[in-house]
N, C-alpha and C positions, 0 to 999 in steps of 0.2 A: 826571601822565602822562609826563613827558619822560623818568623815570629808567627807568618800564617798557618804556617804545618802545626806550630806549637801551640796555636788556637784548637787548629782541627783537634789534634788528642786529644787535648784536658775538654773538650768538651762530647769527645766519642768514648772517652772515661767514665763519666757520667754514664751513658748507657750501659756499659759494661758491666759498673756495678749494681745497678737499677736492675738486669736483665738475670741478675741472680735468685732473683724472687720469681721469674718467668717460666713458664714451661718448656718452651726452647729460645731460639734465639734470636727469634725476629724482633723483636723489638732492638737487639743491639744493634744491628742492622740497620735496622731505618733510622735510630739516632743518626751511626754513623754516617747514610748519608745526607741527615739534615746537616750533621757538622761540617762536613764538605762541603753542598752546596750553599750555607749562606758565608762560608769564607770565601769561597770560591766568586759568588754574585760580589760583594767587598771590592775582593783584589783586581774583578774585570772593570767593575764600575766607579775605579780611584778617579778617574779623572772626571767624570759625571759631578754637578756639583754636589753638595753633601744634603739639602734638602731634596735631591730624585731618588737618591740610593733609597733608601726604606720603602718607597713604594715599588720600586723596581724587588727588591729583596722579598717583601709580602708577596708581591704577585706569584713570586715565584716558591716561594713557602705554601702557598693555594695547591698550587700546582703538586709539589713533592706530599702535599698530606693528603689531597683527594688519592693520588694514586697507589700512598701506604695506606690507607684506610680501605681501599680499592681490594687492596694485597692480604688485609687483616681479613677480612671478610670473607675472603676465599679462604683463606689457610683456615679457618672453624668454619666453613662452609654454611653464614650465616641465611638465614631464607628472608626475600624480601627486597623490596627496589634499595638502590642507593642510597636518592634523596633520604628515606625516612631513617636511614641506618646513620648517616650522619648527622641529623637532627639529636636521636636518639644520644649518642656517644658525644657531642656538643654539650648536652642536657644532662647528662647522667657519669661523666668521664670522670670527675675527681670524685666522685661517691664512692664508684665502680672499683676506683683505683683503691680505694683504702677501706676499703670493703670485701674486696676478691680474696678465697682462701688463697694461699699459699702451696702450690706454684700458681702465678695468674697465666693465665689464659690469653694470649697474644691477641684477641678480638680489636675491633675500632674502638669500642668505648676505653679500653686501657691503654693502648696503643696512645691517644688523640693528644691529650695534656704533655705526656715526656717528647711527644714528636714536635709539638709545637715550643716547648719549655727550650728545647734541644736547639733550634732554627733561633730563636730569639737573643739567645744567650750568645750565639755565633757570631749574630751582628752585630750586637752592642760591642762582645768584643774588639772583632774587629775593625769598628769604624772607629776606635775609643784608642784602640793600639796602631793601625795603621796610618788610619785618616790624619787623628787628632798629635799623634809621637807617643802620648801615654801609655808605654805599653805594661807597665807594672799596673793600673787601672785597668786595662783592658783587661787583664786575665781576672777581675774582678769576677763580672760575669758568669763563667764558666767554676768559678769556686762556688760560686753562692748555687749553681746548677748541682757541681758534684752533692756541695754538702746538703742540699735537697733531697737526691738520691740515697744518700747516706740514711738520711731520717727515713725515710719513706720504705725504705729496708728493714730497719731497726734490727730486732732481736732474729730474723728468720733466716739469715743465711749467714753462716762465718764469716770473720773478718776480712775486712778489704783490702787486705797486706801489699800484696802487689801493684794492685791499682792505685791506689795510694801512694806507692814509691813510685811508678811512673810516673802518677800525676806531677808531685814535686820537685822531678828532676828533669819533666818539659817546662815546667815553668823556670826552673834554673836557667836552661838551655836559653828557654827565648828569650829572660832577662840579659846573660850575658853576649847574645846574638844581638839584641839590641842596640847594646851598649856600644857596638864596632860599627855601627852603621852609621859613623857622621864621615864625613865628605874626606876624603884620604888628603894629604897635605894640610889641612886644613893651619891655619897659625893660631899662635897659642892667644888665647881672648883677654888674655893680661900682659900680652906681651906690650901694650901700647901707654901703660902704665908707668908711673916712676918706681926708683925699685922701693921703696919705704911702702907706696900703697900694693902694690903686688904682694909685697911680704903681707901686708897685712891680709890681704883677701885669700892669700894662702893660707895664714894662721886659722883665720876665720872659716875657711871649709875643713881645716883639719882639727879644729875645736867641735864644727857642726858634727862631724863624723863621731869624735871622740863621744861628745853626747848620745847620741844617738844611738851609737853602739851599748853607752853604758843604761842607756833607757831600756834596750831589747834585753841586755843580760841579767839587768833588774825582774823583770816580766816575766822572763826565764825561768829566772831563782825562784819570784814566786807563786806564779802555775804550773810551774812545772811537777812539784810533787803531789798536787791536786790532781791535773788530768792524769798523770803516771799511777795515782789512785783509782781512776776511772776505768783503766784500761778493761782490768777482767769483768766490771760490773756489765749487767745485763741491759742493754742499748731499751730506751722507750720505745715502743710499741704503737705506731699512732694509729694505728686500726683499731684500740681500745676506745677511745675517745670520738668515733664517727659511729655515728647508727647506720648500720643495712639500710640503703636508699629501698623506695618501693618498688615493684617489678611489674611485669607486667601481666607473668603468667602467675598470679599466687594464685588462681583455683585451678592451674594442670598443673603444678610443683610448689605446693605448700611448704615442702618438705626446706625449702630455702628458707624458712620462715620462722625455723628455728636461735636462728642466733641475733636478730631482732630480738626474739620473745627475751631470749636469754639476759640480754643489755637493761632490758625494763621489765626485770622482776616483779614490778607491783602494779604494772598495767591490769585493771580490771576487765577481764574479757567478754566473762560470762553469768549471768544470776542462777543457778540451778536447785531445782526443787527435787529428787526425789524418789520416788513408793519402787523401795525393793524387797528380796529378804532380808532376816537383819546381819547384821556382819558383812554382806557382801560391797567389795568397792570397784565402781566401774568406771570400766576407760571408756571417755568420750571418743570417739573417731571422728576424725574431722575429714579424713580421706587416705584412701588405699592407695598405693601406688605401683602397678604393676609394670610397666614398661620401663626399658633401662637402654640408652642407644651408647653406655661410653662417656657421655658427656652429663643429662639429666634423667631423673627421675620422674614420671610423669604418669598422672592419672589413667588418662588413654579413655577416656568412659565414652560412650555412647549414652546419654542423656536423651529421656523422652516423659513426655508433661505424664502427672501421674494424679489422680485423684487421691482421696483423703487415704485410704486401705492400696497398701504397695504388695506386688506381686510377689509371692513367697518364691526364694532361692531352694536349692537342693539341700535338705538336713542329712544330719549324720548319727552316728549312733548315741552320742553323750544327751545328756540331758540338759534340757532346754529350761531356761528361767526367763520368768515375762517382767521387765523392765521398766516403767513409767516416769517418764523428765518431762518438767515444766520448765522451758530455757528461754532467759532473756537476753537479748543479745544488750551488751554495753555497750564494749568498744572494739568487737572480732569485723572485722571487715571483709571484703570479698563475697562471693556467690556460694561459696560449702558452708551447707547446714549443718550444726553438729549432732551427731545422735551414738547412742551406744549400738552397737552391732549387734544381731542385722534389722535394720527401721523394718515395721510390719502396717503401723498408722502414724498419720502425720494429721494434727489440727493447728489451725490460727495461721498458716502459709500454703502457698502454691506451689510445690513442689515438681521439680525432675527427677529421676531416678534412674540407677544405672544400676542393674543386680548381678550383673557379672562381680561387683564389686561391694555394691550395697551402699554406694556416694548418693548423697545426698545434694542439690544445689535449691536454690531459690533464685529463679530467671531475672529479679530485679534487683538482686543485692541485698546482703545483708543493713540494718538500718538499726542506729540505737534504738532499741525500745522494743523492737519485736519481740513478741514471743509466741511461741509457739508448744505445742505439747505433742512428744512423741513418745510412742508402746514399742519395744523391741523385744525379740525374742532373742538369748543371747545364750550362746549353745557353751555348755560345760567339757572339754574334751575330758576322756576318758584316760585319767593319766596310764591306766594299769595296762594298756593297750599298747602305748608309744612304744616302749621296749623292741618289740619285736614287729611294730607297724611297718611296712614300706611305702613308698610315695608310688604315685603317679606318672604314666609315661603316654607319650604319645602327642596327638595333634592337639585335644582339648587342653595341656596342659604348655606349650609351645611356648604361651607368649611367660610363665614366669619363670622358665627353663632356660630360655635365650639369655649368651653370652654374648654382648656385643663385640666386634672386631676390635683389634687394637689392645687388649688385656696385657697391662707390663708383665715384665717374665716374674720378677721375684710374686706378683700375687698368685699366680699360678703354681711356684715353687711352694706359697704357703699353704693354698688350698690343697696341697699333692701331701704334702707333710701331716696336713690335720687329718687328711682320711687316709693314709697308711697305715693305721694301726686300728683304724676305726670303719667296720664292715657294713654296719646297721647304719642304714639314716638316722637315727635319733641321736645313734654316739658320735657320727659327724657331726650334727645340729648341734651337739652339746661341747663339742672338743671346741669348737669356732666360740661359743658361748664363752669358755672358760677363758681361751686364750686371748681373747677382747675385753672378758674383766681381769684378768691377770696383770696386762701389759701397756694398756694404757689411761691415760691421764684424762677426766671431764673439769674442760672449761669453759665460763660462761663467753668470755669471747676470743673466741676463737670466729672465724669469719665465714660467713657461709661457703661453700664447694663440696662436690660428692662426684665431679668426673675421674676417668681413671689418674691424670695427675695430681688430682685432689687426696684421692684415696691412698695413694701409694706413698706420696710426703707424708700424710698420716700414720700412716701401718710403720714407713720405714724411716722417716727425714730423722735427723737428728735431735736428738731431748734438747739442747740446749737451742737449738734453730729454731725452733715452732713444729717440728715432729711429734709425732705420736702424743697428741693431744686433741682435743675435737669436742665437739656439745655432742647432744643426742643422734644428730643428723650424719655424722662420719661414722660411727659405731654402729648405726643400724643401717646405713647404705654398705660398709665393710661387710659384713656379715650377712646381709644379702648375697651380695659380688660374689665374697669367697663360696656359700651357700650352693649359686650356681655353678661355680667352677669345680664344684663336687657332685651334682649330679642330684643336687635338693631344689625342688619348685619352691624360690620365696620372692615375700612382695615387704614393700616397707608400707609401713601405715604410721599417718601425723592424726595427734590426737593429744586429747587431756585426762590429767590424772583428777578423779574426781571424788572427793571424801565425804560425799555425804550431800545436804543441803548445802545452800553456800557459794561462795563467788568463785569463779574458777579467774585463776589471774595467770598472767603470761609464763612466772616460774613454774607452774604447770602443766606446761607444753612442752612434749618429747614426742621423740620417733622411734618406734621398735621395729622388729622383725617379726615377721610371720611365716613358719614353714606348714606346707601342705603334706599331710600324710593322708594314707590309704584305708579308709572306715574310721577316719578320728577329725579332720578337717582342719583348718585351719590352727596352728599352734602359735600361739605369742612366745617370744624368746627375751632376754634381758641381759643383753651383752654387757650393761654398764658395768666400771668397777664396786664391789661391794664398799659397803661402809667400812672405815680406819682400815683400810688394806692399802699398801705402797706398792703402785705400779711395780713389775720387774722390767729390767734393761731384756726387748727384745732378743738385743742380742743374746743372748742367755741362751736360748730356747731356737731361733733361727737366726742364719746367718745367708742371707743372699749373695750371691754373686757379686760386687758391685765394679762395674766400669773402670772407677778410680778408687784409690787409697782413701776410708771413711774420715770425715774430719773428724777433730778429737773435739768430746764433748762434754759442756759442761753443766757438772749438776744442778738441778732447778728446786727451788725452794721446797718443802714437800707439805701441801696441802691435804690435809684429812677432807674425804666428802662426808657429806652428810646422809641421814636418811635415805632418801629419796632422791632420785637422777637429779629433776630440775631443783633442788632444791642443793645439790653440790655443787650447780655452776653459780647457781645465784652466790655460794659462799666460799667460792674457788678466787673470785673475780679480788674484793679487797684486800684479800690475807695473803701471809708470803714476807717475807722478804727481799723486801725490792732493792736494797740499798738504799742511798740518800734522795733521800723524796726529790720528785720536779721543785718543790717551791723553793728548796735549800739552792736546788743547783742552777735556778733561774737567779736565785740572789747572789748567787757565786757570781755567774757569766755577768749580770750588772755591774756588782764592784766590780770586778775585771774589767770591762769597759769602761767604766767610771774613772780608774785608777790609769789607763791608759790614755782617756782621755785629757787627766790632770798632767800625765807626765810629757804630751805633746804641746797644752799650754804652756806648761814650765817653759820647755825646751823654745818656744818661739819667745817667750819674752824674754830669756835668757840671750839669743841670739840680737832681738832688738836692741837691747842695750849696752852688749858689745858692740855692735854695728853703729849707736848712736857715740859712745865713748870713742875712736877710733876717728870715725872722722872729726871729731872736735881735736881729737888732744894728740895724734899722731901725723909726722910728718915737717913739714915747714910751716912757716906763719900762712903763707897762700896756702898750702893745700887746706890747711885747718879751717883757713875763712871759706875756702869752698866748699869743705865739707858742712860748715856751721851751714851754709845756705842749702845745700840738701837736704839738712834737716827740715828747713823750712818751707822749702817744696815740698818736699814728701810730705808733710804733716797736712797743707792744704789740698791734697790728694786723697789723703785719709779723711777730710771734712768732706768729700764729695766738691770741691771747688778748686780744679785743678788750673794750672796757665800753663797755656800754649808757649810754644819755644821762642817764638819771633819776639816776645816782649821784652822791653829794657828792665834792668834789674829796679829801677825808680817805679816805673810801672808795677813791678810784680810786687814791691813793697806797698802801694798804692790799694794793689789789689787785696793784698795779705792783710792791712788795719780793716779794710773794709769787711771782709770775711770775719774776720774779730768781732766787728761790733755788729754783725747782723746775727752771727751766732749768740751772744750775752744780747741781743734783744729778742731772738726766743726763745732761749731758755729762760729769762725772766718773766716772760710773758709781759712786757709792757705793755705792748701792744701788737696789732696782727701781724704778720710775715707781711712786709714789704718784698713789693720785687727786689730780685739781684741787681745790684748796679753792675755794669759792666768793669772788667779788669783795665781797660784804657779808656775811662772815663775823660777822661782831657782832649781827646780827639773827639769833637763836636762833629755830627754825621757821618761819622765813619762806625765801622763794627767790631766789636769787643773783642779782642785775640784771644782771649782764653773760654771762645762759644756763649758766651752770656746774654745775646743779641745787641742791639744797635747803641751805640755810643749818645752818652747825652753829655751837654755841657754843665754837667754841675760837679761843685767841688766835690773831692773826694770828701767820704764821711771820716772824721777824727774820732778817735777812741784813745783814753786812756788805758798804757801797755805800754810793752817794751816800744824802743824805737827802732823798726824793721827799716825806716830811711838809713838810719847810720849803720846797718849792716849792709845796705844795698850799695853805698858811696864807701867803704872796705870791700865789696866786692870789684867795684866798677878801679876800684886802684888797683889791686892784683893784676884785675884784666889789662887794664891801660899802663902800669909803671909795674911791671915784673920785677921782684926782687927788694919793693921799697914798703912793704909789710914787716912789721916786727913782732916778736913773741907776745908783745900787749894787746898791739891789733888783733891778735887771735884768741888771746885770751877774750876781748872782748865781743870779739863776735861769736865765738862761744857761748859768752852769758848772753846774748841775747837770745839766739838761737833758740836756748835752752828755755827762756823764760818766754819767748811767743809757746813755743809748742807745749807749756805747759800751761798758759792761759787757754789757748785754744781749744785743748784737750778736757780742759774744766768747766768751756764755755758748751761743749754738746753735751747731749742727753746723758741722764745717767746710763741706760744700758749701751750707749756708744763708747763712755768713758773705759767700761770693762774688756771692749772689744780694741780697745785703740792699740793697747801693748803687744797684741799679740794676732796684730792683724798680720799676715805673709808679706802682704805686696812690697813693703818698702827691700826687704832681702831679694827682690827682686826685678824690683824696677830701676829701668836703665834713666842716666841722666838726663 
């Protein structure tokens, strides 16, 4: 049992450390009981042969992932049949996975991959360590699982200290639990030995050791002071490197469609043309977003087909300026038309319209090439007003008033703190304002999320973890969130910044905040941080409660932004100080492997040719002649042309010249590959003992070479007259030995010749 338990951890480790990027814990959860049950199926079905286990094991992995995916799906209380929810998370699972902001969201589509990774790892394990005895291979598995999880984590959650130390000290465990598991009494495997070869097969494991040891503390010396370098550098990030897969709702929650944008800065979105007054620069709107349940952000619009003239919304008192865009669509995708606030006419599309908010769609889809021309009247608020404005209360105002359930305690702590000292709506609007460009950081990838565990790792997670950094999309869903939690009606709106004539391209695209005040109307807000200003550590300023003792954090390069929002993540994303570049430390970890690789060749031919010296030149004249004939078995074993045990030593010489000269007749290419003669050729209708098929009556083939006869009639005298061998006889059957296995060795392919030195089998193969 110790070696299957020691499966189960290292491989419910894996989730553990995986499940620190999670919101809560289900995901650790159901690894653990994938790791259970596919040891578990293993260890019931050892006796079953080893081609049923894997399908017995799937079916029953079917089983444990429909009913975690079952489980995910209720805990976010996804809406919608099964079948299409596993489709979906099948389709969409490793996007999802390295894509999802930080904490992820325990759903099916995240859940699907580590639940499956977790079950697979389990049985290779354990059918590799139980089944097969390998159990140092077996725990292969489950490492290439953990250090999976490890990457896949990267920089977002503090180091895996403890998990880590587990992990290496169940693998100890079940190596040396292994090690006691051969058969109690057992007698010693050399005892049957003379004592000269015992000594030597002694010498010879305790030389393999000695190597082997000095190969790891070589390796030691030196990666050692390399990774010991690595330790405090800042882990990769592979959620850099994946684009935001597509979604399904981008026209109810565009607002996810920000850190896409972000990734491909010079994606051409839009052509736009235009007639304002001069100086003025207007935000395109692409869509308002007034509903909030916790989880997403969403339009909520009530859509109805609209002729070319759209129905005027309720004005306010600022002054109104009349707008005209001529927009061609490139490469903006989806059903939301963009237009400046609030559209009045729409030419060259068929439009819906929603005035509650002033969304625009086109029922068939945005298309390259469209264009269209819209008039907006786009209303001036009256700053001199705001001061002493107040908001809006009651049923009309409900839906951007609402706080959805479940609000973590510290944002509630910080929206109590921003309007403690701040009476007036405007000077809460503006305290949230300040304290969101104060304290934190815009980056271009950072991963789409805006639910409450989204929000709060932003506001609060640690700098050095993936905290308090975010695109447009966390800063103005925050500042919404906290907005409402003080008692301000706001809504986020997705849109483009747009300078003029000109192409509007992806680094364009942000998300702001809008609060509603009382005879003033809707107000844009601009949480980002300003230009050449350095974040401050929240903590500075608030300090929440927290659960556990904060991890200690470490400082992150400090990136100046630029001008402009979008235009700071586009130049957040290359700069920095990352430490030693990927390409450096991908050529590290090759040579590394490279040099390891060289040092395990070394060590095997080094081993061959003690092992070939030893039996040539130690012992008695017999044992020498019988080790000189090992040599020459084994080498015909190494050619692919081995013989069977029942053959006389005249025979296997017989068969040995023949192997010779049919090797130097392909490698010469004389002529084509003849069949194999059989190894007892001399027996006329009988069949080859060393598998070659059926015996013919023709002489053996002669080849110039050593003489393997006169090693065969030195072996067949040891056998028959014990004791009547002398130190010349052994000398000599040594040099033959030596001089077939080195013909032979000359007579295969060149790349065979590389491998023959340091092929395993002969340190292993019994007589």
């Amino acid at each position: 049992m110790p070696v299957p338990v020691a499966l189960v951890v290292l491989t419910a480790l894996a989730g553990v450390v995986l499940g620190r990027v999670y919101a809560d814990d289900l995901l650790t959860r159901l690894m653990l009981g994938a790791a259970v049950g596919s040891v578990l199926v293993s260890v019931a079905a050892r006796r079953l042969p080893s081609w049923l286990v894997a399908p017995v094991s799937v079916a029953a992995m079917a089983g444990w992932t429909a009913f975690s995916l079952h489980l995910a799906a209720r805990h976010v209380d996804l809406p919608g049949s099964f079948g299409p929810i596993v489709a979906d998370a099948a389709r969409n699972g490793i996007p999802r996975l390295l894509t999802a902001m930080i904490p992820v969201e325990p759903a099916p589509d995240t859940v699907l991959v580590p639940l499956v990774a977790a079950w697979l790892a389990g049985l290779t394990g354990a059918e590799v360590a139980l089944r097969a005895g390998r159990t140092l291979l077996g725990f292969l598995p489950p490492t290439l699982l953990y250090a999976g999880a490890l990457y896949v984590v990267g920089p977002n959650a503090d180091p895996a200290t403890w998990p880590s130390v587990a992990f290496a000290g169940a693998v100890a465990l079940g190596l040396a639990a292994s090690d006691r598991r051969g058969t109690p009494g057992a007698a010693d495997p050399t005892a049957g030995l003379a004592p000269a070869v015992r000594a030597a097969v002694r010498a010879r494991l305790v030389a393999g050791t000695a190597l082997g040891l000095a190969v790891v503390v070589g390796l030691a010396a030196l990666l050692g002071p390399l990774l010991a370098a690595r330790v405090d550098d800042r882990p990769v990030d592979p959620r850099r490197y994946v684009e935001p897969p597509r979604v399904e709702s981008l026209d109810e929650n565009p607002l996810i469609r920000i850190s896409g944008w972000a990734l491909n800065p010079e994606q051409k979105l839009l052509d736009v043309t235009t007639r304002a007054p001069a100086g003025a620069e207007s935000r395109i709107r692409l869509a308002v977003l007034s509903d909030y349940d916790g989880v997403t952000w969403r339009v909520g619009a009530t859509y109805r087909n609209a002729g070319r003239v759209l129905s005027a919304t309720a004005s306010h008192a600022g002054p109104v300026e009349t707008v005209r865009q001529e927009i061609t669509v490139v490469d903006l995708t989806g059903r939301l038309l963009p237009a400046v606030a609030t559209p009045r006419e729409v030419t060259g599309a068929r439009v819906a319209y929603d005035p509650a908010t002033g969304t625009l769609i086109r029922p068939e889809g945005l298309s390259p090439g469209l264009r269209y021309t819209v008039t907006s009247a786009r209303e001036r608020p009256d700053a001199n007003l705001l001061a002493t404005a107040d908001v809006p209360a009651g049923d009309e105002v409900a839906r951007v008033l609402r706080v959805a359930d479940g609000t973590p305690e510290p944002l509630r702590k910080l929206a109590g703190q921003l309007a403690e000292d701040n009476g007036a709506p405007y000077a809460r609007a503006a305290a949230i304002e300040q304290f969101l460009a104060e304290h934190y950081r815009v980056v271009a990838d950072a991963p789409s999320g805006h639910a409450y565990p989204n929000l709060n790792f932003f506001l609060f997670g640690p700098r050095g973890g993936g905290g308090q950094r975010g695109t447009s999309e966390q800063f103005a869903a925050a500042f919404a969130v906290l907005g409402r939690l003080t008692g301000l009606p706001t809504r986020v709106v997705v849109g483009f910044e747009s300078r003029g004539d000109g192409p509007v391209r992806a680094a364009d695209a942000f998300a702001w905040p809008e609060v509603l005040f009382s005879g003033v109307g809707w107000v844009p807000f601009d949480p980002l941080p300003r230009p050449d200003t350095e974040p401050r550590p929240v903590e500075e300023d608030f300090r929440p409660t927290p659960d556990d003792p904060p991890p200690s954090e470490v400082p992150e390069p400090t990136v100046e932004p630029t001008a402009t929002a979008p235009a700071v993540a586009a130049a957040d994303r290359p700069g920095g100080d990352r430490g030693v570049s990927t390409p450096v430390l991908v050529a590290v970890v090759v040579a590394g492997l490279l040099l390891l690789v060289g040092a395990a060749l070394a060590t095997l031919a080094g081993m061959r040719r003690a092992q070939a010296r030893a039996r040539r030149e130690r012992g008695d004249p017999g044992e020498r002649i019988a080790g000189a004939w090992r040599e020459v078995t084994d080498a015909l074993r190494l050619a692919g042309r081995p013989v069977g045990g029942d053959l006389a030593a005249t025979e296997v010489a017989r068969h040995a010249r023949r192997v010779l000269a049919d090797s130097r007749a392909t490698t010469n290419a004389d002529r084509a590959a003849r069949p194999t003669a059989p190894a007892s050729a001399d027996r006329t209708g009988e069949t080859d003992h060393a598998g070659y098929g059926p015996a013919v009556a023709t002489a053996p083939a002669m080849v110039d070479g050593p003489d393997v006869d006169e090693l065969a009639v030195l072996l067949n005298q040891v056998a028959f007259a014990p004791g009547s061998a002398t130190p010349a006889h052994a000398d000599r059957a040594s040099a033959l030995a030596e001089q077939y296995v080195a013909a032979l060795r000359a007579a295969r392919p060149r790349w065979r010749r590389l491998l023959w030195s340091v092929h395993p089998g002969p340190l292993r193969w019994r007589p």
